[in-house]
C-alpha positions as CSV (number, residue, x, y, z in Angstrom):
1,X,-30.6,-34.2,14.3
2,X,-29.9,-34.4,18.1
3,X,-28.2,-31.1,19.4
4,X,-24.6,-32.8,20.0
5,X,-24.9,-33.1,16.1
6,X,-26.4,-29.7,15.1
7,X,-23.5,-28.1,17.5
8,X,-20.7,-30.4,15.4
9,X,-21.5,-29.7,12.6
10,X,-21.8,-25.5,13.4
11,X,-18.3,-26.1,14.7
12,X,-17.1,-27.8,11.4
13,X,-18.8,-24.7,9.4
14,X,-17.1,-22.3,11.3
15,X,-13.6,-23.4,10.7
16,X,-14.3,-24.2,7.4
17,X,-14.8,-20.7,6.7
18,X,-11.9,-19.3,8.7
19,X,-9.7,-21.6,7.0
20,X,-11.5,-20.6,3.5
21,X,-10.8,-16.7,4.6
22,X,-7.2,-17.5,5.7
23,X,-6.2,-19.3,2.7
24,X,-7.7,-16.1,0.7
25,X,-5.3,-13.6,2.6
26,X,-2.5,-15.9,1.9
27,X,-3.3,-16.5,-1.5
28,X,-2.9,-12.3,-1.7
29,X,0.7,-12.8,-1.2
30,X,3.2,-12.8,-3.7
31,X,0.6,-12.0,-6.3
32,X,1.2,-10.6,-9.6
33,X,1.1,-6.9,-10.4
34,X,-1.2,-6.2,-12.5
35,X,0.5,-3.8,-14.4
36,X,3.0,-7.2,-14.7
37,X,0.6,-9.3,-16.2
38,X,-0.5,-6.2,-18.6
39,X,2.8,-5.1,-19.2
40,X,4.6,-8.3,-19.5
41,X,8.1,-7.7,-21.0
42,X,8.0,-3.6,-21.1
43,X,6.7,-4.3,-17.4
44,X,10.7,-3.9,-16.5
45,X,11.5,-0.9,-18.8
46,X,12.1,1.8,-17.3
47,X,11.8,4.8,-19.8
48,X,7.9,4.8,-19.9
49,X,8.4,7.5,-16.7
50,X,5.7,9.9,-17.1
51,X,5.9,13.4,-16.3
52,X,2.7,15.0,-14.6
53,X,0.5,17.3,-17.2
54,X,0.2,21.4,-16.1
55,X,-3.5,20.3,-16.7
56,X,-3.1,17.5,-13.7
57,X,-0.5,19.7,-11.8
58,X,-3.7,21.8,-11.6
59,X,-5.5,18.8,-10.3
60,X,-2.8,17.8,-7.9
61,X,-3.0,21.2,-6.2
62,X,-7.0,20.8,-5.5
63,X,-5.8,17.3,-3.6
64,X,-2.9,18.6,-2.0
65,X,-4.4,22.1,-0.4
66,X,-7.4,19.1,1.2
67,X,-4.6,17.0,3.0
68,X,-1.8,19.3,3.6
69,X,-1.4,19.1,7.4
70,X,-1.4,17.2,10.4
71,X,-3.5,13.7,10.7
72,X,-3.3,11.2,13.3
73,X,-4.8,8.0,13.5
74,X,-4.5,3.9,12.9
75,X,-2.2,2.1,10.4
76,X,-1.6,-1.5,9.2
77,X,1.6,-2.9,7.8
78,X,1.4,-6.2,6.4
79,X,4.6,-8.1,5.3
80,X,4.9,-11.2,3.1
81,X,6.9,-14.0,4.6
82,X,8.2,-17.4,4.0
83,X,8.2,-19.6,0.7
84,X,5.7,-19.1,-2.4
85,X,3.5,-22.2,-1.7
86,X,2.9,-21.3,1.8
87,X,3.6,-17.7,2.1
88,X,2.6,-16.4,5.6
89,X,1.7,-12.8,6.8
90,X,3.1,-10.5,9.6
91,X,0.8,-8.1,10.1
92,X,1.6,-4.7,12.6
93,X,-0.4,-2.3,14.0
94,X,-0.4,1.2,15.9
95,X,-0.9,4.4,15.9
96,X,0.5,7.5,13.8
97,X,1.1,10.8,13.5
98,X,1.0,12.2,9.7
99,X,2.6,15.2,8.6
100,X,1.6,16.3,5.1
101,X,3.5,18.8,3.0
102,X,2.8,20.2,-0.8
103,X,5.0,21.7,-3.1
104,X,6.6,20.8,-6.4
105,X,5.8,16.8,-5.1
106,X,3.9,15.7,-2.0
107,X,5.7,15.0,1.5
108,X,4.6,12.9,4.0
109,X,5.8,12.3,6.9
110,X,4.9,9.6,9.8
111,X,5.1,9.4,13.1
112,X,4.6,5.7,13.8
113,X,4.2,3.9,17.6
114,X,3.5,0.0,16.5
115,X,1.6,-1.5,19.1
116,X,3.5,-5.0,18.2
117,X,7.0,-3.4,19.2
118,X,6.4,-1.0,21.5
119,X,8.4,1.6,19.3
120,X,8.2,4.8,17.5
121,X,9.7,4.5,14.0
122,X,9.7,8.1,11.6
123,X,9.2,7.6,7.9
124,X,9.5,10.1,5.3
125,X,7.3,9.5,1.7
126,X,8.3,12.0,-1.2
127,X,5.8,11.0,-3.8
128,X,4.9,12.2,-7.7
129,X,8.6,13.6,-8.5
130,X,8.3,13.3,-12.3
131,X,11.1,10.8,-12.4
132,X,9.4,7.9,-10.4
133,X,6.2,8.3,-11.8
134,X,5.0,5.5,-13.4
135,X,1.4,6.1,-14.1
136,X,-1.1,8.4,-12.3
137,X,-5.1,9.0,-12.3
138,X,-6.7,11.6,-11.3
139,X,-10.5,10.4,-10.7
140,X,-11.6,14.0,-8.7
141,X,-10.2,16.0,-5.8
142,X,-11.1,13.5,-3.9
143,X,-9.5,10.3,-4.9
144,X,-6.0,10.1,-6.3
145,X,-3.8,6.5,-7.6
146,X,-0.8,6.5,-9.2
147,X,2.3,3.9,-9.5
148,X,6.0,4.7,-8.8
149,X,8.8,2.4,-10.1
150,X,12.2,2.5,-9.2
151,X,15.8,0.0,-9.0
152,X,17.2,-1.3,-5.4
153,X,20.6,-2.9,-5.4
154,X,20.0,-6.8,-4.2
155,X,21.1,-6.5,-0.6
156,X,25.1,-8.7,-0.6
157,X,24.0,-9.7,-3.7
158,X,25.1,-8.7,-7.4
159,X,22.2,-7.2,-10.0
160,X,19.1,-4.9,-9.0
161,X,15.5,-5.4,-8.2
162,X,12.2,-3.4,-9.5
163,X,10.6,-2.0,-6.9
164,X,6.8,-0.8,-7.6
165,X,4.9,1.1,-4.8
166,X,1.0,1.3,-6.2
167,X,-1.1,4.8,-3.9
168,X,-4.4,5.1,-3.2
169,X,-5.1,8.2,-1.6
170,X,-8.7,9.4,-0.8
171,X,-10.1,11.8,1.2
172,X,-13.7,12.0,2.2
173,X,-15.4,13.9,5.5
174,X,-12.4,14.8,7.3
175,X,-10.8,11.2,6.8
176,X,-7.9,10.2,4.7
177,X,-7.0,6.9,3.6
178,X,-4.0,5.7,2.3
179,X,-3.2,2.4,0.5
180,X,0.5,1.2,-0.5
181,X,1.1,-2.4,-2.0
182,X,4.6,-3.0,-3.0
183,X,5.9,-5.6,-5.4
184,X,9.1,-6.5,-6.2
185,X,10.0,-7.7,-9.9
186,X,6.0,-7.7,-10.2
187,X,5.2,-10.2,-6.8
188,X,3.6,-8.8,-3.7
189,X,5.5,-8.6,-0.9
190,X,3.3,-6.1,1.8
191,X,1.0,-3.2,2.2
192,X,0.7,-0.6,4.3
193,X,-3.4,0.8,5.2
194,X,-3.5,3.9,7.2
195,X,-6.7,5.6,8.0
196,X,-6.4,9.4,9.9
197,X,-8.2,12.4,11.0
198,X,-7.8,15.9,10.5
199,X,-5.5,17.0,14.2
């Protein structure tokens, strides 16, 4: 094979596999939840909120004393777009400033400047109230995922959607990663990645 031919045809692999990987973060959007496909039905009801064991409270308080206060560092928000069969992703990044309180149920607060916009947005997070809860796991002090559920009226529109945001929170050397996907009525439409350091 002359080298014209060899550098073709490393050309044609190349784009295959960024295509390949493209179509596999597409694919990601409007996915099912899997508590949806496990759930089915009882997916939409409501009354399975748990409250939080004294014995995890406990727990809780090991995770929360490790990432109470102030972390800065990169995020990633990724929004679904588009139709079903071709969904499309905007994806933002900057920089933020994290503000972690613990009491009764975790605070945080953010601090974002989105490279993208050239703006600083502030978001507030108050997380594991016993009434959102949907399901939690406690794996060590480390590493923390739980599920929180709740109704939004349809924007204009009559009737409600189901809201879930799934966490994953670890902390490990000094670093703490975050992890949000939210569905609504069980399809995937974003995520947020954040990844700070101790200020």
């Amino acid at each position: 094979m002359n080298k014209y031919l060899k550098s073709k045809s490393l050309v044609i692999i190349v784009l295959s596999m960024f295509f390949l990987i493209q179509n596999a973060f597409a694919k990601e959007c409007y996915e099912k939840s899997a508590k949806l496909i496990q759930l089915k039905e009882k997916y939409f009801d409501l009354t399975s909120y748990k409250k939080i064991a004294q014995k995890d409270k406990d727990k809780l308080k090991k995770i929360y004393d490790k990432i109470k206060g102030n972390w800065k560092g990169r995020v990633t928000y990724t929004e679904c777009e588009g139709p079903e069969k071709n969904p499309r992703k905007d994806i933002k990044t900057g920089k933020a400033k994290i503000k972690v309180k613990a009491d009764r149920y975790l605070i945080l607060k953010q601090k974002i400047s989105l490279t993208k916009l050239g703006r600083n947005y502030i978001r507030t997070y108050k997380l594991l109230k016993d009434e959102t809860v949907f399901t939690y796991e406690i794996t060590d002090e480390n590493n923390l995922e739980f599920s929180e559920f709740f109704r939004k009226k349809n924007t204009g529109k009559i009737g409600t959607r189901l809201t879930e945001a799934s966490y994953k929170i670890t902390i490990k050397d000094g670093l703490l990663k975050v992890k949000i996907h939210y569905y609504v009525n069980g399809s995937l439409i974003g995520k947020e990645e954040w990844s700070v350091n101790s200020d």
